[in-house]
C-alpha positions in Angstrom: 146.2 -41.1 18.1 144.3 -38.7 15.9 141.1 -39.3 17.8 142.1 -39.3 21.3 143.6 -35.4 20.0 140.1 -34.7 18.8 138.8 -36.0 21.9 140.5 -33.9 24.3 140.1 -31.1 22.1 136.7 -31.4 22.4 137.0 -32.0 25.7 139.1 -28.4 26.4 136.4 -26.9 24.2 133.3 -28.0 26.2 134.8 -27.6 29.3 135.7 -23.5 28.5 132.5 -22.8 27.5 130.7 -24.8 30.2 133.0 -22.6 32.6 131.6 -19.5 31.1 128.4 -20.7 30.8 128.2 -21.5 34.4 129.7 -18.5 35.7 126.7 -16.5 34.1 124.5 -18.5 35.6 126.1 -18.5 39.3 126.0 -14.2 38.9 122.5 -14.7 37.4 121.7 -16.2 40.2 123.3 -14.2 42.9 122.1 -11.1 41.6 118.1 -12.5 42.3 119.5 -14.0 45.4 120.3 -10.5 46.7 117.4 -8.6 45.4 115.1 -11.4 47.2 117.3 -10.8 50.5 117.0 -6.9 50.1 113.6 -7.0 49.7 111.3 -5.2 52.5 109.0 -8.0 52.8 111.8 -10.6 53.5 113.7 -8.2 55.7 109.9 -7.8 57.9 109.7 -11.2 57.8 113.3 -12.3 59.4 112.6 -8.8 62.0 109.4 -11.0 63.3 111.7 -14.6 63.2 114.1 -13.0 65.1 111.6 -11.5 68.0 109.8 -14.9 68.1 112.9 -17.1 68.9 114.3 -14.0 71.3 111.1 -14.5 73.0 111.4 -18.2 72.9 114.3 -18.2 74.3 113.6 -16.3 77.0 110.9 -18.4 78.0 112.6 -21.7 77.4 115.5 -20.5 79.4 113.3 -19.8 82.6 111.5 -23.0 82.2 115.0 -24.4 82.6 115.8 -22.3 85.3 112.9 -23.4 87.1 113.3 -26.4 87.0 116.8 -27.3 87.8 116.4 -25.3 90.6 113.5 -27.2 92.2 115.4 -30.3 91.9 118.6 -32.0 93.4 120.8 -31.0 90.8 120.8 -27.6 92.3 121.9 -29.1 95.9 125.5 -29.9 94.2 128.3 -27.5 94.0 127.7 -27.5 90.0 124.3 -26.6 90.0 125.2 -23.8 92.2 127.3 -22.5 90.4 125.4 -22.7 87.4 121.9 -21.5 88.5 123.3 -18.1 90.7 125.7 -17.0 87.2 124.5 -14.8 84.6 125.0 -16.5 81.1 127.9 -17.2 79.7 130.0 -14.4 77.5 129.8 -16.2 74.4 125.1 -15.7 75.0 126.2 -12.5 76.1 127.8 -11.3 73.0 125.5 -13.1 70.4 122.5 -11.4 72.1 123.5 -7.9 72.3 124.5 -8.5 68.0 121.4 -10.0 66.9 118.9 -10.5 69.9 119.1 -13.9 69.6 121.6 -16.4 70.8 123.5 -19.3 68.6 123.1 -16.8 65.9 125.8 -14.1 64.3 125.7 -11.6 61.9 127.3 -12.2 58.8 130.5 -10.1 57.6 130.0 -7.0 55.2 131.7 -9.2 52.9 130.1 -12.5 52.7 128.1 -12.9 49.6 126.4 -16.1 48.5 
């Protein structure tokens, strides 16, 4: 009996300062994640990203375009529909916030 007490004892006392052990390590880490993210070379780096897949998108998109509408797909009513519409709201929205679509910006208060 006297061991399994010492056991979890030990088991308490490992655990506690594991947990504080770990938490300075998580805001050890955080703290370099943000610096890296704030950096200006990082923040250059995602500004030319961002332009190369709003410009690949583009193209990609009137690639598409093209070719639906060169083939039977845009003789049905569907195809219609779809190749005389603007983009949907949702490619709307996401590229007047970030200039590119599928992507959002992230809340003031996410953090890592």
């Amino acid at each position: 009996m006297r061991g399994k007490l010492l056991f979890l004892g030990g088991l308490a006392a490992g655990f506690v300062l594991g947990a504080r052990a770990g938490r300075e390590k998580y805001e050890e880490l955080k703290a370099t994640a943000l610096k890296i993210k704030e950096s200006p070379t990082v923040q250059e780096a995602a500004g030319v990203v961002q332009e190369q897949a709003t410009r690949l998108y583009s193209e990609g998109k009137t690639k598409v375009t093209d070719r639906l509408a060169n083939s039977r797909f845009a003789e049905t009513d569907i195809g219609q529909r779809l190749l005389h519409t603007s983009q949907s709201p949702a490619l709307d929205r996401d590229m007047a916030t970030t200039g590119a679509p599928g992507t959002s910006t992230p809340s003031a208060g996410t953090s890592f």
